[in-house]
N, CA, C and O atoms as a MOPAC input file, in Angstrom:
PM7 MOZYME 1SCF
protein

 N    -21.76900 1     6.66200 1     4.94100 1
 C    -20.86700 1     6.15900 1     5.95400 1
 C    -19.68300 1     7.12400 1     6.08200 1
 O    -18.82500 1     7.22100 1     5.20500 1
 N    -19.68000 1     7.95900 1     7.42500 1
 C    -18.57500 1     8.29600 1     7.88800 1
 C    -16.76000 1     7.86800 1     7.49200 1
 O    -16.30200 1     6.80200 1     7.90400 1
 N    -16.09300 1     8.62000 1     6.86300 1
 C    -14.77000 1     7.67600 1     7.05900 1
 C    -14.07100 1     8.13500 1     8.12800 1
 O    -14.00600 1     9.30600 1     8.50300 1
 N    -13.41300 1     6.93600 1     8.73400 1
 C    -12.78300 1     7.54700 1    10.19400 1
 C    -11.69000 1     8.64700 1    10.34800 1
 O    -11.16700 1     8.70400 1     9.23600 1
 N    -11.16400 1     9.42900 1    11.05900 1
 C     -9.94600 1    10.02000 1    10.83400 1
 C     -8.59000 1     9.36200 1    10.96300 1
 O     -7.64100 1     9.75800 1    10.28600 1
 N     -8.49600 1     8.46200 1    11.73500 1
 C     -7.20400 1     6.99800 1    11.45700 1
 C     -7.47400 1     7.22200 1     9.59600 1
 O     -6.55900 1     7.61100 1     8.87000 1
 N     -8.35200 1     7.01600 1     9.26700 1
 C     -8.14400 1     6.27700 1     7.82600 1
 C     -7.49800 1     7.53000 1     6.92300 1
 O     -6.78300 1     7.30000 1     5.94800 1
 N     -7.80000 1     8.74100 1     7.31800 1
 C     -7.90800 1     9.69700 1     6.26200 1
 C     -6.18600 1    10.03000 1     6.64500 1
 O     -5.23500 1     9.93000 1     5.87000 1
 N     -6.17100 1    10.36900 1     7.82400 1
 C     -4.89900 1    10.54400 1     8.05700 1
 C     -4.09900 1     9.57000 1     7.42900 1
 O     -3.38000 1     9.91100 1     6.49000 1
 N     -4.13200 1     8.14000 1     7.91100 1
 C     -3.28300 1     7.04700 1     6.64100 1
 C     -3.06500 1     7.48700 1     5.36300 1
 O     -2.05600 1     7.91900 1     4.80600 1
 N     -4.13100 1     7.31200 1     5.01300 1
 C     -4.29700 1     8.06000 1     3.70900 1
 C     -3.33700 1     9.44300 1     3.19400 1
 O     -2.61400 1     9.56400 1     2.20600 1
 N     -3.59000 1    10.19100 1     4.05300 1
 C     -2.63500 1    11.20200 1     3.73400 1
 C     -1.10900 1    10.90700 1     3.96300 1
 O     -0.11100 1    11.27200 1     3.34200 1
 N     -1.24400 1    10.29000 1     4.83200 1
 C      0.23600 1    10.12900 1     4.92600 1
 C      0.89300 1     9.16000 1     3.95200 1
 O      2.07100 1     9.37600 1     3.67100 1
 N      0.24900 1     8.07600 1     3.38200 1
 C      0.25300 1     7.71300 1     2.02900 1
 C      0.79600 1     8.13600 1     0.57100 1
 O      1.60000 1     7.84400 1    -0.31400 1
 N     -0.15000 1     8.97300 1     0.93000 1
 C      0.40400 1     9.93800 1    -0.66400 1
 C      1.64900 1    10.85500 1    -0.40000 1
 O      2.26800 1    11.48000 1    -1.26100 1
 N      1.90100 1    10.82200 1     0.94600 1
 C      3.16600 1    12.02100 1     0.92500 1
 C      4.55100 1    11.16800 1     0.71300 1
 O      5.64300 1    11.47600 1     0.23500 1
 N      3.86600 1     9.59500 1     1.44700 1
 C      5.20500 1     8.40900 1     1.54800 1
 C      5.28500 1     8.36700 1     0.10800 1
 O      6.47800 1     8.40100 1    -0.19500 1
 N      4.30800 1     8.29000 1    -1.25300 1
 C      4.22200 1     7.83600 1    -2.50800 1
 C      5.22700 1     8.73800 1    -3.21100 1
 O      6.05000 1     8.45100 1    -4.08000 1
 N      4.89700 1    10.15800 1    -2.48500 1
 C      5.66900 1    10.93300 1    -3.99200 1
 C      7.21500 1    10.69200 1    -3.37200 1
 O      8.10100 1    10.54800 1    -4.21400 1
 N      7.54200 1    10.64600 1    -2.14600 1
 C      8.82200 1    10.45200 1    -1.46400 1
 C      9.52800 1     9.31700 1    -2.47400 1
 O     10.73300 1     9.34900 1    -2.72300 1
 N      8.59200 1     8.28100 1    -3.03900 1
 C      8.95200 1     6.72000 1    -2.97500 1
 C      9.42400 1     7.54100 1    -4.50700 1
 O     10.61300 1     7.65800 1    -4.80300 1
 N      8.82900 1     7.82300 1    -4.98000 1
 C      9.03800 1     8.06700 1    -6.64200 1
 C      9.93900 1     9.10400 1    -6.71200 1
 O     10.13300 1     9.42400 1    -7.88500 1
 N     10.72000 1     9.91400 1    -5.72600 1
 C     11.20300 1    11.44800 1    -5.86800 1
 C     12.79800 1    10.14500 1    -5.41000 1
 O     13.85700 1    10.19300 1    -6.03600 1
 N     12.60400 1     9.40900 1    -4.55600 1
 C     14.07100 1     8.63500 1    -4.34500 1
 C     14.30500 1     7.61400 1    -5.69200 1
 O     15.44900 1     7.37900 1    -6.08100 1
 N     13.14400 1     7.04900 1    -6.34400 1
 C     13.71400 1     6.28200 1    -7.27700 1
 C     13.76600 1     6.90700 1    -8.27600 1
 O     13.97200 1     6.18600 1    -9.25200 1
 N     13.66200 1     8.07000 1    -8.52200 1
 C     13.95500 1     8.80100 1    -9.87700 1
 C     15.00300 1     9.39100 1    -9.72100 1
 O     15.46100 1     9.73300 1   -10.81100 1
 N     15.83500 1     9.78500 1    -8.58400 1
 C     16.80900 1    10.27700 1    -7.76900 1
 C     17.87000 1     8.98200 1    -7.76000 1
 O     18.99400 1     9.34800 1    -7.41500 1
 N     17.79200 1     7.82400 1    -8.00300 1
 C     18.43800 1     6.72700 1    -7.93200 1
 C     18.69100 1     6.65900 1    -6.58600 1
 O     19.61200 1     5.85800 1    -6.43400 1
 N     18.25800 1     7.19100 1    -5.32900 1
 C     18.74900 1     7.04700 1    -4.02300 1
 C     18.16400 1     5.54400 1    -3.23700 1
 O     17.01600 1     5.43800 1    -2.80600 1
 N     19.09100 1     4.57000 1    -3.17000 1
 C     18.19200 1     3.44500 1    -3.08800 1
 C     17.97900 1     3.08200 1    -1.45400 1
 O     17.17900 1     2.34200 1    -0.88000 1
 N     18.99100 1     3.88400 1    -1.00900 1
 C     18.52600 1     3.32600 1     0.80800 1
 C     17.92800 1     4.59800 1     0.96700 1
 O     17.98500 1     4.76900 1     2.18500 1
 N     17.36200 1     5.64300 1     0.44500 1
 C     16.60100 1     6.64200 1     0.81400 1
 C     15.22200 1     5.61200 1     0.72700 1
 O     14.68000 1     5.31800 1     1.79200 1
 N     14.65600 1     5.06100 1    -0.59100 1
 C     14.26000 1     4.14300 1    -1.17300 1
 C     13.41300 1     2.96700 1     0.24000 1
 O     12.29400 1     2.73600 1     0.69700 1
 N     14.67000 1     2.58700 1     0.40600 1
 C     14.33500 1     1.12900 1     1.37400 1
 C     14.10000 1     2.06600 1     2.27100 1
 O     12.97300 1     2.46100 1     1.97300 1
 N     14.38900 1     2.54500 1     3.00000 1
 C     14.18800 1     3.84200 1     4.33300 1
 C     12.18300 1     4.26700 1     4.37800 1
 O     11.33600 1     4.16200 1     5.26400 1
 N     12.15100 1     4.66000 1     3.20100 1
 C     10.74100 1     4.84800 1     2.90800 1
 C      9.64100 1     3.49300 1     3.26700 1
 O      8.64400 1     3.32700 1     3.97100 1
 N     10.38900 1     2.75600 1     2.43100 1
 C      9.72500 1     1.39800 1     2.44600 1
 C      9.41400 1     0.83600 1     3.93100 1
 O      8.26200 1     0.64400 1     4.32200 1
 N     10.62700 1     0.58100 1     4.76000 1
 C     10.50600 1     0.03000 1     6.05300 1
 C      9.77000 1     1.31200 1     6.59400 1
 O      8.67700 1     0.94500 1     7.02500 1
 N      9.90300 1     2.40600 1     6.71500 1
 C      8.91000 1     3.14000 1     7.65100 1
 C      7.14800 1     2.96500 1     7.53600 1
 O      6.32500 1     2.86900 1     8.44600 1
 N      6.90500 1     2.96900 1     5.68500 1
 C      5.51400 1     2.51000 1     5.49300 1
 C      5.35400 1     1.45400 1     6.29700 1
 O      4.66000 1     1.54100 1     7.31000 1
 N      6.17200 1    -0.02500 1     5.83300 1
 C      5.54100 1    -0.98100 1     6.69800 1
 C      5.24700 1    -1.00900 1     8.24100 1
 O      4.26200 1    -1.52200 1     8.77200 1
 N      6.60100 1    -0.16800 1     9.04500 1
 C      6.21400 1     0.21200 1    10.52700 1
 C      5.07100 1     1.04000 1    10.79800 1
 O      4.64500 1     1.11400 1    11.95100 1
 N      4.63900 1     1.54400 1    10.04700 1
 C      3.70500 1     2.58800 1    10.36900 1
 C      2.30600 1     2.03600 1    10.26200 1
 O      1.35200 1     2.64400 1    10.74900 1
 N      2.12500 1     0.40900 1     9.36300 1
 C      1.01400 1    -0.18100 1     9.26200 1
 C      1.31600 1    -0.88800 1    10.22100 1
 O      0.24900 1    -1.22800 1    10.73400 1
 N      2.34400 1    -1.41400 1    10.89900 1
 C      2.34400 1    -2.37200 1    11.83600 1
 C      1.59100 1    -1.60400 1    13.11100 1
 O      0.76200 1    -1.84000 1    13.99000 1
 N      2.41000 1    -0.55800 1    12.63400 1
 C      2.03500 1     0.44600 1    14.59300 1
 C      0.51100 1     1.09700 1    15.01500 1
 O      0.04900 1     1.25400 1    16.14500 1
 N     -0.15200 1     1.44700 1    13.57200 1
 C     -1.24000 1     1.82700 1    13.69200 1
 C     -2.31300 1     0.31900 1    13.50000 1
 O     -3.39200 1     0.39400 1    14.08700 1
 N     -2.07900 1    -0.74100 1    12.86200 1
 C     -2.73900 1    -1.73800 1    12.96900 1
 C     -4.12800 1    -1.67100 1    12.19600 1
 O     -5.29800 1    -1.97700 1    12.42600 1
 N     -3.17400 1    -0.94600 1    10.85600 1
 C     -4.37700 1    -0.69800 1     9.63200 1
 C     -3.75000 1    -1.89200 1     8.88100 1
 O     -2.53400 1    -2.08400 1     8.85100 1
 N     -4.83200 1    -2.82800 1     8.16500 1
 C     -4.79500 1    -3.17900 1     7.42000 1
 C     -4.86700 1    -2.84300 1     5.34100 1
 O     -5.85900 1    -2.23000 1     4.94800 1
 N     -4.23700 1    -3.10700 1     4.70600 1
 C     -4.63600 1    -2.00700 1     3.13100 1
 C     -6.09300 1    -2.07300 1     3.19800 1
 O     -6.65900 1    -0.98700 1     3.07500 1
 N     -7.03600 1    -3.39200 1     3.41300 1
 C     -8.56700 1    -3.55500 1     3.15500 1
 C     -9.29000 1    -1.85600 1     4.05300 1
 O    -10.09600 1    -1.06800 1     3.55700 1
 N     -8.64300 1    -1.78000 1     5.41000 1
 C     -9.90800 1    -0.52700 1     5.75500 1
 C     -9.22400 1     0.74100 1     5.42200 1
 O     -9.17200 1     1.73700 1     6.14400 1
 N     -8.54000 1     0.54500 1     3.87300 1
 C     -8.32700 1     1.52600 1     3.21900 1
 C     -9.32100 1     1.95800 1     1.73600 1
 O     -9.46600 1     2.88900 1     0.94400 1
 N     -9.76600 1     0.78300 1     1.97700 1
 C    -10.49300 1     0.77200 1     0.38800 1
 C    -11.84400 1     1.81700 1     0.80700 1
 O    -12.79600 1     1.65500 1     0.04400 1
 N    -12.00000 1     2.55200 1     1.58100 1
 C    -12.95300 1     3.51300 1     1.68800 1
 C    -12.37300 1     4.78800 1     0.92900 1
 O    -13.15900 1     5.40200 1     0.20600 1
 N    -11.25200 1     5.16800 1     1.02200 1
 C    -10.87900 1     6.27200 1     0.54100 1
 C     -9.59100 1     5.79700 1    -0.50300 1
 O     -9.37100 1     4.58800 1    -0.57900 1
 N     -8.86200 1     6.61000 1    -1.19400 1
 C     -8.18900 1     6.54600 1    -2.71400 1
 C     -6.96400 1     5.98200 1    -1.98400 1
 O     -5.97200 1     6.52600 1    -2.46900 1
 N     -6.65800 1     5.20500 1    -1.11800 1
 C     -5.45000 1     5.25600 1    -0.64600 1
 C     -4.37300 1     4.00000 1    -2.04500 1
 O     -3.18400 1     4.03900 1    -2.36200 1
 N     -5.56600 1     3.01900 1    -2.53800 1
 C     -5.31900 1     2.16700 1    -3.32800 1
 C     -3.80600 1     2.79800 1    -4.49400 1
 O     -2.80600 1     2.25200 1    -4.96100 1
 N     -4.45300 1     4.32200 1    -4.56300 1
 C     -3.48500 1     4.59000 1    -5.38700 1
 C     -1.96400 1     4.81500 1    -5.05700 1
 O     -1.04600 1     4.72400 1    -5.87200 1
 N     -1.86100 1     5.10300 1    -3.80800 1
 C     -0.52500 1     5.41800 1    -3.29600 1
 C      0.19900 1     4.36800 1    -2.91100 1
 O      1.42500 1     4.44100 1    -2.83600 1
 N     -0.59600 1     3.08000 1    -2.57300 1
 C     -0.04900 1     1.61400 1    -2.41200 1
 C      0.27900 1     1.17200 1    -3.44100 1
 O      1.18300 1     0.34000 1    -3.36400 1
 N     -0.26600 1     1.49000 1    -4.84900 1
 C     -0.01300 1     0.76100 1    -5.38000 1
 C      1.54500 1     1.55300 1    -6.50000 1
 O      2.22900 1     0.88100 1    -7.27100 1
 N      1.73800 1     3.20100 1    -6.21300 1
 C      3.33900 1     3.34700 1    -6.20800 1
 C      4.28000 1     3.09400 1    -5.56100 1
 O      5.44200 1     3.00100 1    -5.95400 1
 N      3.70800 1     2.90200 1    -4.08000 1
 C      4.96400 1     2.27800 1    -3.65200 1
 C      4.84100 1     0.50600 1    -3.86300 1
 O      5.97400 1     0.05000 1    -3.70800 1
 N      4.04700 1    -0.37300 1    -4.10000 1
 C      4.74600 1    -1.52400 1    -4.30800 1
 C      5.18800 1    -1.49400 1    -5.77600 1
 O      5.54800 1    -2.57800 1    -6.23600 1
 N      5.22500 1    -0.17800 1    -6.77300 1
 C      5.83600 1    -0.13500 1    -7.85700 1
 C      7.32000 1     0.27600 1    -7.10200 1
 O      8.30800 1    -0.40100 1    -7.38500 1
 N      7.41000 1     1.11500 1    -6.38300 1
 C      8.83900 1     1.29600 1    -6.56900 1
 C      9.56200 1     0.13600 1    -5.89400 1
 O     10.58300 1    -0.35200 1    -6.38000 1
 N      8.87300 1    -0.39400 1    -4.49400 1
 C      9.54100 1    -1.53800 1    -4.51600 1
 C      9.64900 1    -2.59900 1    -5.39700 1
 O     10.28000 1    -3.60000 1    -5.05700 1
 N      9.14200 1    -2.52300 1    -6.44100 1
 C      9.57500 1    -3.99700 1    -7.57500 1
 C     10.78000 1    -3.36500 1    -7.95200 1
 O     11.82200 1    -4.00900 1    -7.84000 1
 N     10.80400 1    -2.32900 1    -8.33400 1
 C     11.66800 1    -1.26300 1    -8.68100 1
 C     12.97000 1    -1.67900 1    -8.10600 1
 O     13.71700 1    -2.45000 1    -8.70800 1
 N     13.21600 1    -1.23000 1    -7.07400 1
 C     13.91400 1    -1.55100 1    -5.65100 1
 C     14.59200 1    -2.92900 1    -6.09100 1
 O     15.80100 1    -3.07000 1    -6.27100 1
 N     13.58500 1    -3.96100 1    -6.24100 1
 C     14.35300 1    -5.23700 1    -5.85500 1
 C     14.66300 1    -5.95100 1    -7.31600 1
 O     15.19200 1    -7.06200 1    -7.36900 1
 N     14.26400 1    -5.17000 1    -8.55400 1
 C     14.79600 1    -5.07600 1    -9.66400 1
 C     16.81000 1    -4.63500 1    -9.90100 1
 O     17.76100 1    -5.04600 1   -10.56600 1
 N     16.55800 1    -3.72700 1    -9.00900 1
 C     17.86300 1    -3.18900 1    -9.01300 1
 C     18.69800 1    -3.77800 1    -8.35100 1
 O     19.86200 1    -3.45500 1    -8.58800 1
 N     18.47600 1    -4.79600 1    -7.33700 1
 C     19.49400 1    -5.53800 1    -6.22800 1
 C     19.62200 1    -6.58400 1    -6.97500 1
 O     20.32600 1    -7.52400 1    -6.60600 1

């Protein structure tokens, strides 16, 4: 099975939002932080991917640093 290019692209753009997410919370920058955060979620709203038609490709892993840094995030507030 083909994976689509919507997905791969997500995907990539994923891992670039992930190391961003971990380069601001190791940075202590926390509205750099939330900034990251709200753009991921706009960007699933706008493309109208769900996480499930991600489970074709590794994206699992980059979701699952950024809902680490957001615990992170709302640890600190």
């Amino acid at each position: 099975m083909e994976i689509e290019k919507r997905k791969v692209r997500m995907a990539n753009f994923l891992e670039v939002m992930s190391r961003a997410a971990v380069f601001a919370l190791n940075s202590k920058s926390w509205l750099q932080l939330v900034s990251i955060i709200l753009y991921v979620w706009n960007s699933f709203s706008y493309d109208l991917t769900n996480p499930l038609e991600l489970t074709e490709t590794d994206s699992w892993k980059p979701l699952t640093v950024l809902a680490e840094c957001s615990l992170y995030l709302l640890e600190y507030l």
